[in-house]
KEMARVEX-217170 format. One record per residue (C-alpha): residue number from 1; residue in one letter; x, y negated, z negated. Coordinates in steps of 0.05 Angstrom, whole numbers. Each point is the difference from the previous one (the first is absolute). Example, Ala and Ser with C-alpha at 12.3 -4.5 7.8 and 13.67 -1.06 7.14 Angstrom:
# KEMARVEX-217170
+-----+-----+--------+--------+--------+
:   n : res :      x :      y :      z :
+-----+-----+--------+--------+--------+
:   1 :   a :    246 :     90 :   -156 :
:   2 :   s :     27 :    -69 :     13 :
+-----+-----+--------+--------+--------+
***
This chain:
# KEMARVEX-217170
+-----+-----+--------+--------+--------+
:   n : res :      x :      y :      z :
+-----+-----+--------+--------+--------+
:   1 :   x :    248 :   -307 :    101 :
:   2 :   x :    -33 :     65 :    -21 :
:   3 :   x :     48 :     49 :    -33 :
:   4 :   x :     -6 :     75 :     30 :
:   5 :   x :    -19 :     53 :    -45 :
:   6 :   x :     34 :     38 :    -22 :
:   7 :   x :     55 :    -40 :    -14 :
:   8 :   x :     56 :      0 :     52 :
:   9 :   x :     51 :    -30 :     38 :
:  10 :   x :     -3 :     -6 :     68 :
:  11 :   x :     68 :      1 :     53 :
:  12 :   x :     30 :    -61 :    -19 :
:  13 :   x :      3 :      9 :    -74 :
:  14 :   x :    -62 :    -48 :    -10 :
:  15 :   x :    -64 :     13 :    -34 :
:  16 :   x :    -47 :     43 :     46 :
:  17 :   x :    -60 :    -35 :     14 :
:  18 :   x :    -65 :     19 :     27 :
:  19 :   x :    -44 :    -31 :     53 :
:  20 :   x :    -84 :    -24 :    -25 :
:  21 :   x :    -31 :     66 :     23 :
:  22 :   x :     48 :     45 :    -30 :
:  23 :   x :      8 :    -46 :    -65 :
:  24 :   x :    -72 :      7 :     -9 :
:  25 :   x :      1 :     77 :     13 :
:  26 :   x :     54 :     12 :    -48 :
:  27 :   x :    -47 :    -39 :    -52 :
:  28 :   x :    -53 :     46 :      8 :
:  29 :   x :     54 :     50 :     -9 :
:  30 :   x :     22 :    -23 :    -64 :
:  31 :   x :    -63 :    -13 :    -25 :
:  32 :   x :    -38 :     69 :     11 :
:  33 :   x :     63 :     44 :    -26 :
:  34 :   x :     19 :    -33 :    -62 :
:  35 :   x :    -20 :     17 :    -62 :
:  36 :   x :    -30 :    -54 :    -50 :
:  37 :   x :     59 :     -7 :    -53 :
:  38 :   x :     47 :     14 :     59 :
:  39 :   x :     13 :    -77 :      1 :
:  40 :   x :     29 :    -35 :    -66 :
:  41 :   x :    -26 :    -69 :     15 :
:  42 :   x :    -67 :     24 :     28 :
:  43 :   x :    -18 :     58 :    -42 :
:  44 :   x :    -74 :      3 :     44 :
:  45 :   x :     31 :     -4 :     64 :
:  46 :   x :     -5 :     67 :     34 :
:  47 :   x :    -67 :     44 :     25 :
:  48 :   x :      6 :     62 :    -46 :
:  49 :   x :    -10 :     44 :     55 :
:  50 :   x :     48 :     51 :    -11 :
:  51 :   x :    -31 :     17 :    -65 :
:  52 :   x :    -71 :     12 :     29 :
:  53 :   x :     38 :     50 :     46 :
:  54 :   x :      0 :     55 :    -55 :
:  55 :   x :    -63 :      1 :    -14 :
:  56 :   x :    -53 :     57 :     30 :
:  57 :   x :    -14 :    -30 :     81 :
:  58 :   x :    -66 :     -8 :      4 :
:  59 :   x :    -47 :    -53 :     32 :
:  60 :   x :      1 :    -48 :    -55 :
:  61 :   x :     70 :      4 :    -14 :
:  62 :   x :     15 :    -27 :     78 :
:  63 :   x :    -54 :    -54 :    -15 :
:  64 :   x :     35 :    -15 :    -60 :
:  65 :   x :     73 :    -10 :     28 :
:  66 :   x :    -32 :    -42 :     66 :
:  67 :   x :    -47 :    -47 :    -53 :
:  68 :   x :     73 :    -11 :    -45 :
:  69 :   x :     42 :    -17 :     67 :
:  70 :   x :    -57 :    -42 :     20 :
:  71 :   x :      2 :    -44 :    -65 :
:  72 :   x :     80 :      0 :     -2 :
:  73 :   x :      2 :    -22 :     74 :
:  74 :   x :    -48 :    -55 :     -8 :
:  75 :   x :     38 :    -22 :    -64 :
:  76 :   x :     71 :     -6 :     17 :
:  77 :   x :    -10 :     -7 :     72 :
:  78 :   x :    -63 :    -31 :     11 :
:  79 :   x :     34 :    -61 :     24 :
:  80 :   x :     41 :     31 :     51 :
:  81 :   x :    -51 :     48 :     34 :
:  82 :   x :    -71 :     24 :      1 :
:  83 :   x :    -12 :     73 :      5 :
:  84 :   x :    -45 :     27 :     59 :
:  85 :   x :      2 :     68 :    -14 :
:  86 :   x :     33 :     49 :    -61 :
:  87 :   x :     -3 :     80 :      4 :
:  88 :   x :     40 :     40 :    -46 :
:  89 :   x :     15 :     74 :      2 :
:  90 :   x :     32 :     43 :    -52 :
:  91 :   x :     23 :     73 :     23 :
:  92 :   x :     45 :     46 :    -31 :
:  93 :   x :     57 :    -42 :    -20 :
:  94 :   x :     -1 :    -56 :     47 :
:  95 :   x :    -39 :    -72 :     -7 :
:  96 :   x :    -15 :    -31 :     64 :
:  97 :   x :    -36 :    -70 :     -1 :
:  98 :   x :    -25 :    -27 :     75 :
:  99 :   x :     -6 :    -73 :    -11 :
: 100 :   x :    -38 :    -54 :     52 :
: 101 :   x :     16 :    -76 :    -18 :
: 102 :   x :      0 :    -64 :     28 :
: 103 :   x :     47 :    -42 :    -11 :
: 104 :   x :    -26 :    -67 :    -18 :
: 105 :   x :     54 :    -53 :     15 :
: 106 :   x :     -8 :     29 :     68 :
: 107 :   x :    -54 :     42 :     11 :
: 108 :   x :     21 :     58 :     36 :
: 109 :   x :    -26 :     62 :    -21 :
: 110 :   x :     63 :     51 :    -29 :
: 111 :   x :     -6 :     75 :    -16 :
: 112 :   x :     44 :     43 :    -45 :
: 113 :   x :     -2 :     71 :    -23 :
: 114 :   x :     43 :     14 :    -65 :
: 115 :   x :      9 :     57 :    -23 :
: 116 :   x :     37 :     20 :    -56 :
: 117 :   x :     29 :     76 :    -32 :
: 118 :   x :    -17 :     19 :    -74 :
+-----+-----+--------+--------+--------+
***
């Protein structure tokens, strides 16, 4: 059973859960928005993007934050999916994240955009 995030209960007073695709979405979720030290029993979990976000934009800044999501999606999730295709975009005060992935125990290609208000 794969718990939905965030944490809920759904209309009979039971634990909301999610089906594969969207378990595997909210994942990525979770794992490109949280903070390293967010987490008290996984202090490294997390993609430190939202701390790259205040820094001047520039080129190498958006190669920086795709290279770091890159790494902390093959990490933690390596096992569950293989990335196709990663483009992020910082403007004014909004992250957006379009994300291509296969999903291996199946195969079929998924896409996701994120995107995320600082």
């Amino acid at each position: 059973m794969n718990l939905s995030f965030p944490f809920s209960f759904d209309s009979r007073g039971r634990t909301s859960a999610a089906g594969d695709n969207d378990h595997i979405l909210q994942m990525i979720e979770q794992l490109i928005f949280t903070q390293p030290g967010e987490r008290v029993n996984r202090p490294d979990f997390g993609a430190s993007l939202m701390q790259l976000l205040f820094a001047p934009n520039s080129p190498e800044l958006a190669a920086t934050i795709q290279f770091t999501l890159q790494a902390e999606l093959q990490r933690y999730l390596g096992d569950v999916i293989d990335v196709q295709s990663l483009d992020v975009r910082a403007s004014d005060s909004t992250l957006s994240v379009d994300l291509k992935y296969m999903v291996r125990l199946t195969s079929q290609v998924q896409t996701a955009t994120l995107t995320r208000a600082v």
